[in-house]
N, C-alpha and C positions, 0 to 999 in steps of 0.2 A: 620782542615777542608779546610781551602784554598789549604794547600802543595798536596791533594786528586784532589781538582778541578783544579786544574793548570794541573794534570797528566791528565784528565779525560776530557781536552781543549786541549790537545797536542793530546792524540789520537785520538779524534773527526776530528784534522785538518791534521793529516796522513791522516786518513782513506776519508776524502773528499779529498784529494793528490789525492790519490790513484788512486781515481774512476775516477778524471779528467787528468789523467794519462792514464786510458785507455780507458776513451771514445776519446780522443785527435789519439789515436794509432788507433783506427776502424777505425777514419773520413776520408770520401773521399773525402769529399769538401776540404776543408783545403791542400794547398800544402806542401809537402815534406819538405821543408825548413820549413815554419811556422813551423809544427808538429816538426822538429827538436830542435827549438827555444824554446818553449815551453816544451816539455818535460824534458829538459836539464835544467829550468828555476825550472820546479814543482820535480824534481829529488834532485836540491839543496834544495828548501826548508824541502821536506822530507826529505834531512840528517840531516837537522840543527835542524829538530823538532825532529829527532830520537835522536839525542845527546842531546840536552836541557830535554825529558822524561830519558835518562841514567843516568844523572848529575845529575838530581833531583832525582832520584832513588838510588843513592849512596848517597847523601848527607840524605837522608830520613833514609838509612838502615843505615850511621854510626850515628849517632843524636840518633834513637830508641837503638843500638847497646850501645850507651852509656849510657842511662835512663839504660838500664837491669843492665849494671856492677854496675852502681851505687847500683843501689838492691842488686844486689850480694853482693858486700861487704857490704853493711849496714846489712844482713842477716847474715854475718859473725861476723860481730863487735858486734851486738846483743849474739851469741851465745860462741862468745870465753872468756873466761877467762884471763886476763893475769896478771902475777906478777907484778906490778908497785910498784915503789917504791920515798920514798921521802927524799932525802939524807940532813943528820945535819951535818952541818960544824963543830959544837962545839967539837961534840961527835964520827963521821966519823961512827956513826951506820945510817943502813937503814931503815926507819919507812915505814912500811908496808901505802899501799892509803888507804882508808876508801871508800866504793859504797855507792851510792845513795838510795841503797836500806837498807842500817844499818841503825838505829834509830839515830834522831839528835844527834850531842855532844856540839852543839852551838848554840847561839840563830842567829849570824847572819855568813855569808860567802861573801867575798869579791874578785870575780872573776878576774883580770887581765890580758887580753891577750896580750902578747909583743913579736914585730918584730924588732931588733933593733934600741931600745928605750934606751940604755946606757945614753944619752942626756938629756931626756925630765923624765925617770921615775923616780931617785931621787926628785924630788922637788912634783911629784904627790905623792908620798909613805909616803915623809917625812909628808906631810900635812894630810893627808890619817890615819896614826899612831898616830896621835900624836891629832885628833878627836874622833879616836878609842880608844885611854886608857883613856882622859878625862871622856868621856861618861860612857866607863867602871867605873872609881874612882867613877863616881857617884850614878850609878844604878849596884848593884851588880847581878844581873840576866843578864845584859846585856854582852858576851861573845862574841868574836869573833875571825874569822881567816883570814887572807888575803893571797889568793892562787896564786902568778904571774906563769903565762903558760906560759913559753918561748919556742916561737914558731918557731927556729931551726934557731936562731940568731945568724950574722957570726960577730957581734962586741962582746964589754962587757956586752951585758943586763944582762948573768946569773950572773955575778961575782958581778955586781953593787946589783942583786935581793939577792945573798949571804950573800951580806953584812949586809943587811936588817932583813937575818933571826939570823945570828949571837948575834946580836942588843937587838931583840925581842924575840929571842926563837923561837926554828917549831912550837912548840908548838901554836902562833900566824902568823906566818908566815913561808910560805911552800913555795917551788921555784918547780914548775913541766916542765921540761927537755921532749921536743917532739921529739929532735931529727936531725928534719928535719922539714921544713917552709911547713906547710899541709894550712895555711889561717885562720883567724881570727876566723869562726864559727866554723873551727875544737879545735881550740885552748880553748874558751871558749866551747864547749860542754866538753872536755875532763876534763875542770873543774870543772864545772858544775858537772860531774859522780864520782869523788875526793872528793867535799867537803861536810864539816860536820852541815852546821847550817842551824837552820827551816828556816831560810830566805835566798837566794840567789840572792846576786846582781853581774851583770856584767858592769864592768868599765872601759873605756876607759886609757891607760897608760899617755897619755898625760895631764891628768890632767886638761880637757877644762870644765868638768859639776864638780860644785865644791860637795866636799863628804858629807856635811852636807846636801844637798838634797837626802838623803837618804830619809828624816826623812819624807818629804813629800810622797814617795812611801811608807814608811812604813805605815803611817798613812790610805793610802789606799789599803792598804794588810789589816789593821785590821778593817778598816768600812767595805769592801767587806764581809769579814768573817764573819760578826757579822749578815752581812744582811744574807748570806748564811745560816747560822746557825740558825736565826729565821724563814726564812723559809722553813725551811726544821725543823724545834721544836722537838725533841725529846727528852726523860730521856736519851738517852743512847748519842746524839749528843751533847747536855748539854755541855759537858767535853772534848770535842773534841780539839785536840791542832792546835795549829796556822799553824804548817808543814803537819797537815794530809786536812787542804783546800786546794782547788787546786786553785788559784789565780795567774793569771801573770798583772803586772803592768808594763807601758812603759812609761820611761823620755819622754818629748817631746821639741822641740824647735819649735813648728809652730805658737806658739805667734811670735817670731822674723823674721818670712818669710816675714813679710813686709820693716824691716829694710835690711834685708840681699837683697832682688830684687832692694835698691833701691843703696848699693854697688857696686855689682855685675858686671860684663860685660854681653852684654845681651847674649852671646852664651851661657851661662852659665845656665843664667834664662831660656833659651830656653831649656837644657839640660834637668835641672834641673826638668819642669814644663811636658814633656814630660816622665820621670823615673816616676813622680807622677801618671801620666796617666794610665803609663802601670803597677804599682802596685796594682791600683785603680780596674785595670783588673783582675789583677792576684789573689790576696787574697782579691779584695771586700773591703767594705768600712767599719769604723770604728776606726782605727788608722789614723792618718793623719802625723807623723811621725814615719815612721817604723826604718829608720837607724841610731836613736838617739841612742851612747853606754853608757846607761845607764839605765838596766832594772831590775826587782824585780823578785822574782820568791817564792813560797812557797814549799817546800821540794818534797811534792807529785806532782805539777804542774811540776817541774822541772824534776823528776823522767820520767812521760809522754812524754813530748816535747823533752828533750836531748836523750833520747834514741829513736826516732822516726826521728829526725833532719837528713836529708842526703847532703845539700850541706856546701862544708868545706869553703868558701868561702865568698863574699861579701853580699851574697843576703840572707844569713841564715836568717837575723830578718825578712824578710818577709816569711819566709818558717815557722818561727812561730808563726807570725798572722796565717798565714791559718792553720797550727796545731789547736791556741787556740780555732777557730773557729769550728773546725769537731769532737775536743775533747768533747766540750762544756765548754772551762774551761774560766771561767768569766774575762775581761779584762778592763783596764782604761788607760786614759791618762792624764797625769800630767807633767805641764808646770815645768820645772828646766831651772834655771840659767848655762846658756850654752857661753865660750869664745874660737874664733878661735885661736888654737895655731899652730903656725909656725910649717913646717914639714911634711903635710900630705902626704899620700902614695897612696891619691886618684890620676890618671892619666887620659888618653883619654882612653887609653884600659881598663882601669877600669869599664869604661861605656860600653864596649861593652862584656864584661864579665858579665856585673851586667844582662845586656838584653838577653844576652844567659842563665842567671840562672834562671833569669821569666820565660825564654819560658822550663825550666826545672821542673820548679814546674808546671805550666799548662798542660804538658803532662804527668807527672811523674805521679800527682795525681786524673787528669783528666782522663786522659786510664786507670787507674787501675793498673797499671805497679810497680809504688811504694803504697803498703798496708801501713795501719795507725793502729800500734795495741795499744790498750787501756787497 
């Protein structure tokens, strides 16, 4: 609405140019020089107004020009098919991916998105595994897979995540190969569409939210459900598995925003406190920490959101709050144990990316431009 009123103030002040442009050209009182003075005066600003409505007008038509591709190709991505595959060091056969849409084969799935992480993801994986078979030894039902996305890393991250599957089997660990560096919500949606367990979590490779706070997200996957399930009572609901509720659960660190502001440099907290604002804008209130990497998802929720998701980039968790929000799919937040670790990949530009993705989802789903299908 403002980029409309800004065009719809430039021409209002042409078109008053204009008129005092030729009423200045009638006047007889007015000397020759003045009138020359004068029009040569309201001449420049009418070019400078003509070119500030052009700029704004190209800058308008590439912006919406971009919103459509985005459609495009998620129209596309929605409808193609493609062979994916998921390569065993052991055996040098190709294991076909598993959709989102096959019935569970796990109780839980463990998403990893990694951008040259050779460094930081052995010691998260190592701890990661080794929480995951205890748990397993002890609860035989409890199953799992841990899927790392590598996402088109120019160091060792695949060779390091290789190793891992070597180790443990594909069979618990799957290494998925993107190719090319698409951005972290491309990298976990594409896992997300891969993996096989009623539960799906997404985790940061650096290993900052420790992995046994699962158990807190899970815990609120299953009270959510149970409330779902009672109200909504039926013989036939009764029996309903934990992957066919649609539940999304988001780690949160905004217990710790009072310690972190008082670290902080204040440019930072000012950055910071302002990104909050325009989130606040964007997808509405509810979540108080959207870009904690550490979220829960239940089979069917995830089916919804990851094949609906269109930016591949920083701003995706907020793109699904507002999903969970239009779906209707019921949401929580739960404080986890959260440590900075050395290394991040967040920048200056980063923040100006993240504000051009807001203002992507505000128009993408606010115009009607990008559809939400359910």
């Amino acid at each position: 609405m403002a980029l409309f009123g800004a065009i719809i103030m430039a021409i209002l002040k042409t078109t008053i140019i204009m008129i005092l442009i030729t009423i200045i050209a009638w006047s007889s009182e007015a000397d020759q020089a003045s009138q020359t003075v004068l029009i040569s005066a309201l001449q420049l600003s009418l070019e400078l107004e003509l070119e500030v409505v052009a700029l704004v007008l190209s800058a308008a038509a590439f912006f919406f020009e971009h919103i459509r591709k985005i459609g495009c190709m998620h129209s596309l991505e929605r409808t193609t098919v493609l062979s994916t595959f998921f390569e065993d060091p052991n055996s040098l056969n190709k294991v076909p991916c598993p959709s989102i849409y096959d019935p569970a084969e796990k109780y839980i799935s463990l998403i990893i998105p990694a951008y040259n992480e050779e460094h930081r993801l052995p010691e998260a994986l190592s701890e990661t595994l080794n929480y995951l078979k205890q748990r397993s030894a002890a609860e035989k039902s409890f199953t799992y897979e841990v899927l790392i996305v590598d996402d088109g890393s120019t160091d060792h991250t695949s060779k390091v995540a290789f190793e891992f599957v070597r180790k443990h089997k594909i069979d618990n660990v799957r290494v998925l190969l993107l190719g090319r560096n698409h951005g972290k919500g491309e990298a976990v949606r594409k896992g997300m569409l891969h993996s096989r367990g009623e539960l799906l979590l997404m985790l940061d490779a650096d290993g900052a939210t420790k992995v046994t706070d699962l158990e807190k997200l899970e815990a609120q996957v299953c009270a959510l459900a149970k409330k779902t399930e009672s109200s909504t009572a039926t013989s036939a609901s009764s029996s309903q598995r934990l992957s066919d509720a649609e539940i999304a659960v988001f780690g949160s660190r905004a217990h710790l925003e009072k310690q972190a502001l008082a670290t902080r440099k204040w440019y930072r907290n000012f950055l910071m406190k302002g990104f909050h604002l325009i989130v606040l804008l964007t997808a509405g209130p509810g979540i108080r920490d959207t870009q904690c990497g550490f979220k829960m998802f239940t089979r069917a929720a995830a089916r919804k959101l990851f094949t609906n998701i269109r930016l591949k980039r920083w701003c995706f968790d907020v793109e699904l709050v507002y999903l969970c929000k239009h779906l209707r799919i019921p949401m929580a937040e739960v404080s986890v144990n959260w440590t900075e670790i050395p290394g991040s990949k967040v920048r200056m530009t980063s923040i100006l990316h993240m504000v051009f993705e807001l203002l992507l989802i505000k128009v993408g789903y606010g115009l009607g431009i990008w559809k939400i299908y359910s």
